[in-house]
C-alpha positions as CSV (number, residue, x, y, z in Angstrom):
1,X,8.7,25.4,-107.1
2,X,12.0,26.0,-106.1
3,X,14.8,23.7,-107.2
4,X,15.7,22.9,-103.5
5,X,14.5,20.4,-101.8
6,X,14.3,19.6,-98.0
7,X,12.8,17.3,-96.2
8,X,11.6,18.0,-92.4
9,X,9.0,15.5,-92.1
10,X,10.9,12.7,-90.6
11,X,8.0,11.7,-88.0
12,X,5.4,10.9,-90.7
13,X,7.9,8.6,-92.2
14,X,11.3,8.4,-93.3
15,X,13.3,7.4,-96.5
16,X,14.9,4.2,-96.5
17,X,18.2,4.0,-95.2
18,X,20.6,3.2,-98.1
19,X,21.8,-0.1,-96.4
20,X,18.0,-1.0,-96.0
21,X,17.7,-1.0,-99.3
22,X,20.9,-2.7,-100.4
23,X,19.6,-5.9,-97.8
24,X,16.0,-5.7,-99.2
25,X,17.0,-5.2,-102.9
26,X,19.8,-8.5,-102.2
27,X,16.9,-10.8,-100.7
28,X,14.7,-10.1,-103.5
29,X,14.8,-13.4,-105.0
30,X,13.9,-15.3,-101.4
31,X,10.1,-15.7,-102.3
32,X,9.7,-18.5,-100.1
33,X,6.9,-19.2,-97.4
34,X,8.9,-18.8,-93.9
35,X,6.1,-21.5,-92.9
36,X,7.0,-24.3,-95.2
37,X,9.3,-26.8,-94.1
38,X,11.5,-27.3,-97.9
39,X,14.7,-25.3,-98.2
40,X,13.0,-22.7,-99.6
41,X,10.8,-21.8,-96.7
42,X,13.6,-22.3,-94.8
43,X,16.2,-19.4,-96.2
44,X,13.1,-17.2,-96.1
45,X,12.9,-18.3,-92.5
46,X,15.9,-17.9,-91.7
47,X,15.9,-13.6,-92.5
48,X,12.8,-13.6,-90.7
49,X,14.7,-15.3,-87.2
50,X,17.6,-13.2,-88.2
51,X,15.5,-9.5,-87.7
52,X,13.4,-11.0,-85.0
53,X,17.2,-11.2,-83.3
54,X,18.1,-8.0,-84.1
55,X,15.0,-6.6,-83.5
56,X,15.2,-8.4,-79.8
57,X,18.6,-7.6,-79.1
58,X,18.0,-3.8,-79.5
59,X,15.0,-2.8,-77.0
60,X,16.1,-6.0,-74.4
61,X,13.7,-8.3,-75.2
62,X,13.6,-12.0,-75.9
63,X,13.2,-13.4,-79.3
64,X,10.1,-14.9,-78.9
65,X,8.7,-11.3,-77.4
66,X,8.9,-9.8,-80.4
67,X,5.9,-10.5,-83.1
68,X,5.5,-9.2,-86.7
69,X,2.7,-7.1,-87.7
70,X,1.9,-5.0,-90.5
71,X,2.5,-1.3,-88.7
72,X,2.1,0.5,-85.7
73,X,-1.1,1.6,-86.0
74,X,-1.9,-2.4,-86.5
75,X,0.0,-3.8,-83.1
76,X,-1.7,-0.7,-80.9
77,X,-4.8,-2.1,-82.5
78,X,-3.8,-5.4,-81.1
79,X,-3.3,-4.1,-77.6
80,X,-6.7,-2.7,-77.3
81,X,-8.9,-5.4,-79.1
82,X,-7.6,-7.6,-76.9
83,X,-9.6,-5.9,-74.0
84,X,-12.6,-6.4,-76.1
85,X,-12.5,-10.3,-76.8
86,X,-15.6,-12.4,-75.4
87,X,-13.8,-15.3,-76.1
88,X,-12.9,-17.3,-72.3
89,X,-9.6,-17.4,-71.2
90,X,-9.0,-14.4,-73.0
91,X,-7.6,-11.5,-71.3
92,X,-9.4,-10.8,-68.5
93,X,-12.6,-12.7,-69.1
94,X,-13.6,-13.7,-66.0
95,X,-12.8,-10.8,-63.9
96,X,-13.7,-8.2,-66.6
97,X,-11.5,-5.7,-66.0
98,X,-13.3,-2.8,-68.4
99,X,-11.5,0.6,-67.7
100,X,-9.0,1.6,-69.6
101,X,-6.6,4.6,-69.1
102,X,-5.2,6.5,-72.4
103,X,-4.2,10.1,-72.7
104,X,-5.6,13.0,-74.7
105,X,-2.8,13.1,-76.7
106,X,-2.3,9.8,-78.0
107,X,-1.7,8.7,-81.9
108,X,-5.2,8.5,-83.5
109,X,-5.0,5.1,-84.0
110,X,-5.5,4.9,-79.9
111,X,-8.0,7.4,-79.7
112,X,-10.1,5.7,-82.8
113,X,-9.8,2.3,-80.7
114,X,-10.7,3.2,-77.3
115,X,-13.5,5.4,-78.8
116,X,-15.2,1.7,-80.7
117,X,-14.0,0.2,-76.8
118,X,-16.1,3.0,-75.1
119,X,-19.1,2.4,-77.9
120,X,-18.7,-1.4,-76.9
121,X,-19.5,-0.7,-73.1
122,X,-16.1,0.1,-71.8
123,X,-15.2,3.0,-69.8
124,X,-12.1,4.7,-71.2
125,X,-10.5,7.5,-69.4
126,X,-8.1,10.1,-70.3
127,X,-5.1,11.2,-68.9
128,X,-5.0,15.2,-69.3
129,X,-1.3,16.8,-69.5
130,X,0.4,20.0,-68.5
131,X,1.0,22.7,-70.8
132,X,4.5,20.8,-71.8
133,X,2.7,17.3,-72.6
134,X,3.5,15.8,-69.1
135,X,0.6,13.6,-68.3
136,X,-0.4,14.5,-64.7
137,X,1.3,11.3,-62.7
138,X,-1.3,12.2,-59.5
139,X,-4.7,12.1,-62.0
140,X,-3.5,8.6,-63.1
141,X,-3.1,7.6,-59.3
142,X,-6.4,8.6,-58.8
143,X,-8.0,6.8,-61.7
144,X,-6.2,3.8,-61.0
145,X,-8.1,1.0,-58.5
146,X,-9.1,-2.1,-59.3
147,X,-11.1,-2.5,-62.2
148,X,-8.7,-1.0,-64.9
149,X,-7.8,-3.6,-67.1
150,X,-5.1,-1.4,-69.7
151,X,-2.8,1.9,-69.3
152,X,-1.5,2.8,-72.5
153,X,0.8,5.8,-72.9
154,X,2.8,7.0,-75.5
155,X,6.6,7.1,-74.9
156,X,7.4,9.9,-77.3
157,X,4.7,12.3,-78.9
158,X,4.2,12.4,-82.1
159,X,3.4,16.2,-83.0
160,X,5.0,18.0,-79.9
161,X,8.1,15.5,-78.9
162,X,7.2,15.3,-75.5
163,X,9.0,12.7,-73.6
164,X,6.8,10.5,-70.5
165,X,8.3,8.8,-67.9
166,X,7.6,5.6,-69.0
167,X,9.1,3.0,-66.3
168,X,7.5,5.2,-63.5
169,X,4.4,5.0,-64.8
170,X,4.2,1.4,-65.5
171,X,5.0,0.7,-62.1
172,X,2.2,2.7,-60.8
173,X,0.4,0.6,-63.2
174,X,1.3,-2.2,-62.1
175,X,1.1,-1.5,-58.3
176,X,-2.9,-1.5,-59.5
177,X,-2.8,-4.7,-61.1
178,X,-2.8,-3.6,-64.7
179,X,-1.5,-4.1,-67.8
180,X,1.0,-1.5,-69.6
181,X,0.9,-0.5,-73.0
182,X,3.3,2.3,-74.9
183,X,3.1,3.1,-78.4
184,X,6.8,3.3,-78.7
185,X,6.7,4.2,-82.5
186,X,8.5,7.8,-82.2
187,X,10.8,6.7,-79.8
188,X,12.7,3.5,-80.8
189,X,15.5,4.4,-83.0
190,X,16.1,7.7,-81.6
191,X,16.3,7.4,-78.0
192,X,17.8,4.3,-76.0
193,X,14.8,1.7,-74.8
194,X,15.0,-1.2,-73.3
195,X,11.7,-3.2,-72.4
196,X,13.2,-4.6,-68.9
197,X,13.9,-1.1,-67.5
198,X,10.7,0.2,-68.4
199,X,8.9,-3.2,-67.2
200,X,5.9,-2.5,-69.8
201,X,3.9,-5.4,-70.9
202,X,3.3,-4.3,-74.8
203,X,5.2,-1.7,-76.9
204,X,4.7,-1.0,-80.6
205,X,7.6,-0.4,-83.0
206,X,7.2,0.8,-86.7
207,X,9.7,0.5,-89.3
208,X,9.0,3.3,-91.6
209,X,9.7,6.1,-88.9
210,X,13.3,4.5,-88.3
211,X,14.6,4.8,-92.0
212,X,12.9,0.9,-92.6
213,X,10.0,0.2,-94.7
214,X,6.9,0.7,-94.9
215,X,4.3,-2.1,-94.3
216,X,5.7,-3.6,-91.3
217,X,5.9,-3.0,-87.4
218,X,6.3,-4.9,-84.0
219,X,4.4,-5.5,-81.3
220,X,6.4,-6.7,-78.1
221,X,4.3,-8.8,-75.7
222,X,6.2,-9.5,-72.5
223,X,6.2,-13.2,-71.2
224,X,2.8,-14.3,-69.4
225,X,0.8,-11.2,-71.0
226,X,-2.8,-12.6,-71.7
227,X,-3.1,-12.1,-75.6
228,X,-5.2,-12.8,-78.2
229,X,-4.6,-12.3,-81.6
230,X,-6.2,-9.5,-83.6
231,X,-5.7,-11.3,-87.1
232,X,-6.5,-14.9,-86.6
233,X,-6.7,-18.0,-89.0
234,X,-2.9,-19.0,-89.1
235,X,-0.5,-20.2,-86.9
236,X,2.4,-17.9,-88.0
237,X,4.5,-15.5,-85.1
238,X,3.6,-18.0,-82.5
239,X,-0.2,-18.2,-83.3
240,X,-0.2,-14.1,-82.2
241,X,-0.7,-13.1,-85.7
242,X,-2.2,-14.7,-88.7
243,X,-0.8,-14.3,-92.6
244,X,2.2,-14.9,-94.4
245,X,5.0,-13.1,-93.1
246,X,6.2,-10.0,-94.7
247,X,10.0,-11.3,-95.3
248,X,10.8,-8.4,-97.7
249,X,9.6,-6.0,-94.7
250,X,11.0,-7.6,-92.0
251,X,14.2,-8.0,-93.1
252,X,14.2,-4.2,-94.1
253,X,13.3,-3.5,-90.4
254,X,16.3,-5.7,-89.1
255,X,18.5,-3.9,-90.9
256,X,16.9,-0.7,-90.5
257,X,17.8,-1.1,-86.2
258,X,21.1,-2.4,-87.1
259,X,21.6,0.6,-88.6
260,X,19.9,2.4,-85.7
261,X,22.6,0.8,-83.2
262,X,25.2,2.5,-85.0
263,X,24.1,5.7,-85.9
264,X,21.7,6.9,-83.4
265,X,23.6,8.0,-80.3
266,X,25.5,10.5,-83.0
267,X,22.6,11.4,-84.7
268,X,20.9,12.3,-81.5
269,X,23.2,14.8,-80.4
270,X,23.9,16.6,-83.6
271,X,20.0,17.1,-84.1
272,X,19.9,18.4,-80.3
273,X,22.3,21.2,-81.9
274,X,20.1,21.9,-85.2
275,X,17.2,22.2,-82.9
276,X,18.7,24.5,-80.6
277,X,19.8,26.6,-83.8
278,X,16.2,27.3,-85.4
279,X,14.8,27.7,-81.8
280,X,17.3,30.4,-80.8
281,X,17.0,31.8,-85.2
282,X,12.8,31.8,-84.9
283,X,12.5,33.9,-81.5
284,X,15.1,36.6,-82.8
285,X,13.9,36.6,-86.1
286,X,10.2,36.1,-86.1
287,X,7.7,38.1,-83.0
288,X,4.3,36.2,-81.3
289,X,6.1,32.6,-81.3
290,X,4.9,29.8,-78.9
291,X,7.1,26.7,-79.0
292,X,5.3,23.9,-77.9
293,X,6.2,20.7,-76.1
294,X,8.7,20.3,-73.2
295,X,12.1,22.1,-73.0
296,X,14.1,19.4,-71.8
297,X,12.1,15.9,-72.1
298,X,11.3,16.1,-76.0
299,X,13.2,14.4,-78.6
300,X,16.0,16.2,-80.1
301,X,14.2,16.3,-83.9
302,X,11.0,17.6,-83.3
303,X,10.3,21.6,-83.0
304,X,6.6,22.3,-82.8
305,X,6.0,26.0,-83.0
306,X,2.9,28.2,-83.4
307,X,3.0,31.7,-85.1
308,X,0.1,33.9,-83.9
309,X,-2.0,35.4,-86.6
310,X,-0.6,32.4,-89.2
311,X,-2.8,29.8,-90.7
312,X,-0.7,26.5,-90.5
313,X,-1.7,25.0,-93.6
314,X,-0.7,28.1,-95.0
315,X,2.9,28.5,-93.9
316,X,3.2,24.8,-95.0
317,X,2.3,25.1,-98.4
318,X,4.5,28.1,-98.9
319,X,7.3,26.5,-97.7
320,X,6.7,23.6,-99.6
321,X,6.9,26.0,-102.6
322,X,10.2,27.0,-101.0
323,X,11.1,23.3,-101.4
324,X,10.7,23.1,-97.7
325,X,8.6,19.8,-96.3
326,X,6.9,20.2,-92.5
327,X,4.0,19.1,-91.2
328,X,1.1,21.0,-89.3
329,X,0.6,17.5,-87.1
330,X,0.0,14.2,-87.1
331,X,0.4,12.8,-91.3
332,X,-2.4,10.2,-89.7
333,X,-4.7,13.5,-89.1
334,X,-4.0,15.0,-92.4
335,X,-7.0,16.0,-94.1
336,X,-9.0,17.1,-91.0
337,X,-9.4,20.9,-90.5
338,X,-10.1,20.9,-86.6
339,X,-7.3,22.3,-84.9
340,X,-4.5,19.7,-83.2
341,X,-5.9,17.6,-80.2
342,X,-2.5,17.5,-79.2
343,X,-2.0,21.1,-78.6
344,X,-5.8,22.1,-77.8
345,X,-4.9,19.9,-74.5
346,X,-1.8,21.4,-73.3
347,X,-4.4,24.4,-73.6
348,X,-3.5,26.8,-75.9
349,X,-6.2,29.1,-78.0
350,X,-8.0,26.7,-81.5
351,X,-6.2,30.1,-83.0
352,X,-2.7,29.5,-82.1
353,X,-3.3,25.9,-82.4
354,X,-3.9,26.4,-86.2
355,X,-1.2,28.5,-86.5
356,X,1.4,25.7,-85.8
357,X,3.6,23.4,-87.6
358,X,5.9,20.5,-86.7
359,X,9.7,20.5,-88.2
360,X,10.9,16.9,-87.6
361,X,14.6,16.3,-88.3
362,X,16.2,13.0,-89.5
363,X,19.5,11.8,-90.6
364,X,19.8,13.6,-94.0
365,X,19.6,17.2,-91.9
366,X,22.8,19.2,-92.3
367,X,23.5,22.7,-91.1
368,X,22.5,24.2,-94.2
369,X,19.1,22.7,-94.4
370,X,18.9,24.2,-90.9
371,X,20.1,27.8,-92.5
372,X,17.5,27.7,-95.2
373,X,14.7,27.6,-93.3
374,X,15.9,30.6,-91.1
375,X,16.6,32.5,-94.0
376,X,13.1,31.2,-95.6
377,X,10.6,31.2,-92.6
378,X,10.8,35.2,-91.7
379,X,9.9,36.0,-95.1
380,X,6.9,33.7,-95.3
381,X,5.1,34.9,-91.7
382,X,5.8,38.3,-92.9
383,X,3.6,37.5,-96.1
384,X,0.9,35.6,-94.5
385,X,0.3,37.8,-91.3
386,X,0.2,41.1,-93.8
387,X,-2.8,39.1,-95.5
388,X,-4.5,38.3,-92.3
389,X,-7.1,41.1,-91.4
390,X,-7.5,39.8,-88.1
391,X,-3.3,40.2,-87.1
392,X,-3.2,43.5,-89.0
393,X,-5.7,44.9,-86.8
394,X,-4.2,43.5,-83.2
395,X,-1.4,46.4,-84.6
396,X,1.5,44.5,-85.1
């Protein structure tokens, strides 16, 4: 194992900001329930309204918009169980509304959920997308009529980058007469949102990809939005989501956007430039690359490139033993040997899909990280494509 150590990994999660965890290590000692009414409940109460603010003030919203949950994968959870509630005056009980519109290349966590909505009688279609990640804005127009209850698109993909047009497609949406979700998770905290531009009626926030903890998330819910609760039995966050409140975590996550308002337009730009750096260092050092996600409408920290006749998990774990951390996809997909859904539908080969990896950047990147993985990368394809038969005998 080498004695360096870099981490490029920062879309399964990031480390805790060091002001996070001054904030979180100072309100130790408020153990109080935000829900009791004695000085005790009311300090812890007080962080909690204090990061709801924040929270608020940061993507446009209203305080009482913004509700606590326990992660991202939890609030886009939310979104979709509502859809599936028998309970009346739920949702969209008495005109049951029971299509809902996703994309292939959603998080899991919305492809798990509208697969139990499809088991439960629903019918959920998907969005396909170009060879970029651009969902196709004419195919939605065409799957859109009355009877769709829920659009849900992410803002920002997870594995590729890929930027969607968020605002536009909520108001086709919307022209339609549904509701519009976006799993906003990879997005917040590194690109500008605010919820009244895009018009979107949920949109899910998670504090451990924006240098916060892990453990807690948001989901926004936009005034007048039927809802009903996904965890039930308390009357805490407005009655929209039962159980003690996670004052440790939320007041990490306020301070983890405070943070973000002051460091994220810089950090923005100055990943742009690392990003353009290994692009430019991979294609004149390394032959048969295929970057993957769109050129211009992809967050600035995300490369996603395949290397033909490579085994993904394979370049991973050698760089890993270069003291190098990347990830070949999605951490929620980790385990799984099928190839990435992500990539297999902007339609490249299962072979070049396996042959990719995702270098996500954060705030700890410097140039010489950048360097070192130039100067590691070469040598590591090299190794791996001489032990593959298969590359050996295309000639190259």
């Amino acid at each position: 194992m080498a004695g360096r150590k870099i981490y490029l990994d920062h879309n399964a999660t990031t480390p805790l900001h060091p002001e996070v965890k001054r904030a979180m290590r100072e309100a130790m000692d408020e153990f109080g329930n935000p829900s009791s009414m004695h000085s005790f409940g009311r300090e812890a109460k007080k962080y909690v309204e204090d990061s709801r603010n924040e929270i608020a003030s940061f993507i446009g919203a209203d305080t009482d918009e913004i509700v606590f949950v326990g992660s991202g994968s939890e609030a886009n959870n939310t979104v979709l169980s509502i859809f599936a509630c028998p309970s009346k005056g739920c949702m969209f009980h008495s005109e049951m509304k029971r299509v809902v519109i996703t994309t292939a290349i959603e998080h899991p966590c919305i492809i798990e959920s509208s697969k139990c909505l499809r088991d439960r009688g629903f019918d959920v279609k998907y969005l396909g997308v170009d060879s970029s990640g651009k969902i196709d804005i004419k195919q939605l127009e065409k799957m859109l009529d009355k009877n769709v209850g829920l659009v849900s698109v992410m803002m920002a993909n997870n594995e590729i980058g890929t930027l969607q047009d968020i605002a536009l497609i909520t108001e086709i949406a919307h022209k339609h007469g549904a509701i519009m979700h976006t799993d906003a998770v990879q997005a917040v905290g590194k690109i500008p949102v605010d919820v009244k531009k895009l018009n979107v009626d949920f949109l899910t926030i998670s504090g451990h990809k924006i240098y916060g903890p892990k453990g807690i998330g948001v989901l926004f819910v936009r005034k007048g939005t039927p809802f009903c609760p996904l965890v039930r039995g308390g009357h805490q966050e407005m009655g929209r989501r039962a159980g003690t409140e996670n004052t440790l975590g939320i007041i990490g996550l306020g301070k983890a956007v405070e943070m973000r308002k002051k460091e994220m337009a810089e950090e923005e730009k100055r990943l742009k430039g690392f990003k353009d750096i290994l692009k430019r260092g991979i294609e004149k050092s390394i032959s048969d690359v295929h970057f993957n996600g769109h050129g211009e409408d992809c967050l600035s920290g995300t490369l996603n490139v395949s290397f033909k006749g490579a085994e993904g998990e394979a370049i991973l774990l050698y760089l890993d033993l270069a003291g190098i951390a990347v990830s070949t996809g999605s951490a929620c997909a980790s385990g799984s040997l099928d190839p990435s859904h992500v990539l297999l539908a902007t339609g490249i080969s299962p072979e070049l899909a396996h042959g990719s990896i995702r270098i996500s950047m954060g705030r700890s990147t410097d140039r010489k990280d950048v360097e070192y993985v130039l100067d590691t990368l070469p040598g590591i394809i090299k190794k791996i494509r001489n032990m593959s038969s298969a590359y050996s005998k295309g000639g190259k």
